[in-house]
C-alpha positions in Angstrom: 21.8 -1.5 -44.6 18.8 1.1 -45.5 16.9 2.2 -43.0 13.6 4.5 -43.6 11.5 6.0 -41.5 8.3 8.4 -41.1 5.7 9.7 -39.3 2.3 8.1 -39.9 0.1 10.6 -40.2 1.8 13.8 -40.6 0.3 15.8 -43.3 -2.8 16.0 -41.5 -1.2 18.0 -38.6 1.0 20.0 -40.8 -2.0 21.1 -42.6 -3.9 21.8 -39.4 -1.6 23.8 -37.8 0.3 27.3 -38.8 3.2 26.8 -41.5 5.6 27.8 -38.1 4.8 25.4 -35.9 4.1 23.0 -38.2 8.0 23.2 -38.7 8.6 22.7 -34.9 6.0 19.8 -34.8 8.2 17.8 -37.3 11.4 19.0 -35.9 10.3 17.6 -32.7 8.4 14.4 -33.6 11.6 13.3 -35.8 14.3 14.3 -33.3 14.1 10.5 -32.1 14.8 8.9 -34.9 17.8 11.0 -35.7 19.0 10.2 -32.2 18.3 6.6 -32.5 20.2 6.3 -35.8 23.0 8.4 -34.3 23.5 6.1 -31.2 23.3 3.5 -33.4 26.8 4.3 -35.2 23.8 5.1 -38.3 24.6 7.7 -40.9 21.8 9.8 -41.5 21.6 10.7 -45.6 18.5 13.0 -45.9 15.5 14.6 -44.1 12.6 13.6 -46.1 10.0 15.6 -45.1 8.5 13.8 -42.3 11.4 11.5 -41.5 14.9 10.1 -42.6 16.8 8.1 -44.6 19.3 6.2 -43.4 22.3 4.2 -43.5 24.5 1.6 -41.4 27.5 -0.5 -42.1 25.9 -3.4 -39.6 22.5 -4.7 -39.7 22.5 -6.1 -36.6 22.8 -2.0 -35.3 20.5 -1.3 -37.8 17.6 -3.0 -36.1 18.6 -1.9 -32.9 17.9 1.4 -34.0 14.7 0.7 -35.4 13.1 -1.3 -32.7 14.5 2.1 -30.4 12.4 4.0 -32.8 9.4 1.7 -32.6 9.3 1.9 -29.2 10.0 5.6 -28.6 6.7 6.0 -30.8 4.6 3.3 -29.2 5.4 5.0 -25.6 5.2 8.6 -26.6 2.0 9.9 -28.1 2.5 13.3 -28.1 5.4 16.0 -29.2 6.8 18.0 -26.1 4.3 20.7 -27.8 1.6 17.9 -27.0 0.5 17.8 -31.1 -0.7 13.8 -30.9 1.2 11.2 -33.2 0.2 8.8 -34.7 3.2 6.3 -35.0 6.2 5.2 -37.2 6.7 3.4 -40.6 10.3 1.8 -40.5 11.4 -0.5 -43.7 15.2 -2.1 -43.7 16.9 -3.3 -46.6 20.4 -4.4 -47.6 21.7 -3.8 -51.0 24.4 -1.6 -52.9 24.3 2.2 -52.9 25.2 4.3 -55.3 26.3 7.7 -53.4 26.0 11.1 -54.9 25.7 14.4 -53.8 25.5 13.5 -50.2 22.9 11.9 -51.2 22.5 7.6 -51.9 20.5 6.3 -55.1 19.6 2.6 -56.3 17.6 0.1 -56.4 17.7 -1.1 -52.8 16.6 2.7 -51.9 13.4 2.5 -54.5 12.6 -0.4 -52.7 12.6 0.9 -48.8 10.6 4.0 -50.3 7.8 1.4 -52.0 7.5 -0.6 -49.3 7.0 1.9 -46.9 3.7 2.7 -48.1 2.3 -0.6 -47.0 3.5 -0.7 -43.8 1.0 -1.0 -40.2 1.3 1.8 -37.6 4.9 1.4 -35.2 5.8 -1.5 -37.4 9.2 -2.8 -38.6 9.5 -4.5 -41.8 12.5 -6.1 -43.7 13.6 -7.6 -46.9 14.9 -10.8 -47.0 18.6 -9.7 -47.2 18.2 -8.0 -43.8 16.8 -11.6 -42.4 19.3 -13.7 -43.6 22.2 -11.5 -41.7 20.5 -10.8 -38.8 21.4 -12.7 -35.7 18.8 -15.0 -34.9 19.1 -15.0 -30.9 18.7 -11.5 -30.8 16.3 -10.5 -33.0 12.8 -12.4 -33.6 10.9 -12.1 -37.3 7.7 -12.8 -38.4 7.1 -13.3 -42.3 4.9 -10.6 -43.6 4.8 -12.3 -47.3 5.4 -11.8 -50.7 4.9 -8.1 -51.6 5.1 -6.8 -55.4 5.7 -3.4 -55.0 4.9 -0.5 -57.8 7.8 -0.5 -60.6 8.6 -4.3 -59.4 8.4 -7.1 -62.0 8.5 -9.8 -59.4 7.5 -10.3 -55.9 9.9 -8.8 -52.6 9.5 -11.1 -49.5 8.8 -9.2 -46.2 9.1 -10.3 -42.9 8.4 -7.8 -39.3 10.6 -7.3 -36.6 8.8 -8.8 -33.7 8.8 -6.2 -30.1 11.1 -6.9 -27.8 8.7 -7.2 -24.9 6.7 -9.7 -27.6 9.6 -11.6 -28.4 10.4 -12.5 -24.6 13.9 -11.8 -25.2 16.0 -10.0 -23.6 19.8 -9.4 -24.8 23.0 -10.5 -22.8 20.3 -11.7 -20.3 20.9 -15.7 -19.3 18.6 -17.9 -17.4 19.6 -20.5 -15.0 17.3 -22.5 -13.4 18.0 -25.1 -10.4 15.7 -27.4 -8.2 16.2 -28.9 -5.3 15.8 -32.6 -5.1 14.0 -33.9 -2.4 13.2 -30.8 -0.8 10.0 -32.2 0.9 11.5 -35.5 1.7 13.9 -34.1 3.8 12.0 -31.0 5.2 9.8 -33.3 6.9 12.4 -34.1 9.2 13.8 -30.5 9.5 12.8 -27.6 12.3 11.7 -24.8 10.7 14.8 -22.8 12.1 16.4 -26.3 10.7 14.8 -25.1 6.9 15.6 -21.6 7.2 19.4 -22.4 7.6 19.1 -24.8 4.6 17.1 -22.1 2.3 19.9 -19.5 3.4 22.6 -21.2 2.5 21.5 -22.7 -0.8 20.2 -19.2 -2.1 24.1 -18.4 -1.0 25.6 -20.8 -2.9 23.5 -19.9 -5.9 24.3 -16.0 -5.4 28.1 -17.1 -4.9 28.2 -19.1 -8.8 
């Protein structure tokens, strides 16, 4: 899987700033998504200016890295040099690589690079090979739409990886939900110490299973 990502707005603070800390403005604003990637078991390909290309062998650690990303960017809003950012473009795709020169070439790399263009502020989009693999109780999409991008005969299909905190999901996390039948029935005829005692000791037997 092809991951891409890049500052959104970066040439206009390079080009307001000296050439020499314009270079630590970048280094700094893109350390997280090298990190990200790295955690990620991600192989990272190429520095492209104002970002990175990347690779993983699993999609599903893929967007885990992105949405990582994502939110990194949506939280912090300035570099520890406090230069303001403006967000992150992030486009995933699955397809074959050609790899050369420690670099990777094809047409699943042209895509992530024309589709990147088009993509909102701290948003994560994907082709349709990435939503078809990814697990669907971890992840949440949103179809974006058909997209022809520049050199493309036919239209792509997008969709967005939707936040985390949006989605209401939250992985490895269950939820079990009990009632108590005839609580009122039978607290009517209960002390209050009486009620107490029972409350205790079902909240025990719940924290027990």
């Amino acid at each position: 899987t092809i991951l891409l990502a890049d500052l959104v707005g970066s040439s206009s603070h390079v080009t307001a700033i000296p050439q020499e800390q314009a270079v630590d403005f970048l280094k700094d604003a893109t350390l997280p998504i090298k990190q990200a990637v790295e955690n990620y078991g991600g192989t990272v390909i190429k520095f492209t200016g104002d970002g990175y290309l990347c690779t993983f062998e699993s999609v599903c650690e893929a967007l885990r890295a992105a949405e990582t990303i994502r939110e990194h960017f949506m939280r912090q809003k300035h570099t520890p040099t406090d230069i303001s950012l403006d967000g992150v473009r992030i486009v995933l795709n699955t397809a074959d690589v050609t790899v050369q020169d420690n670099d990777i070439m094809g047409d699943g790399v042209a895509l992530v690079a024309r589709l990147e263009k088009d993509v909102p502020a701290n948003q994560v989009f994907l082709t349709r090979a990435v939503y078809e693999i990814a697990d669907d109780a971890e992840f949440h999409f949103e179809l974006v739409g058909e997209m022809t991008p520049r050199g493309w005969h036919s239209p792509v299909t997008v969709f967005q990886l939707s936040p985390l905190e949006m989605s209401y999901t939250d992985p490895n996390v269950f939820l079990l939900i009990t009632d108590m039948h005839g609580l009122i029935t039978h607290g009517e005829k209960l002390t209050p110490l009486e009620m107490h005692r029972w409350l205790l000791t079902w909240g025990e037997m719940h924290r027990k299973a």
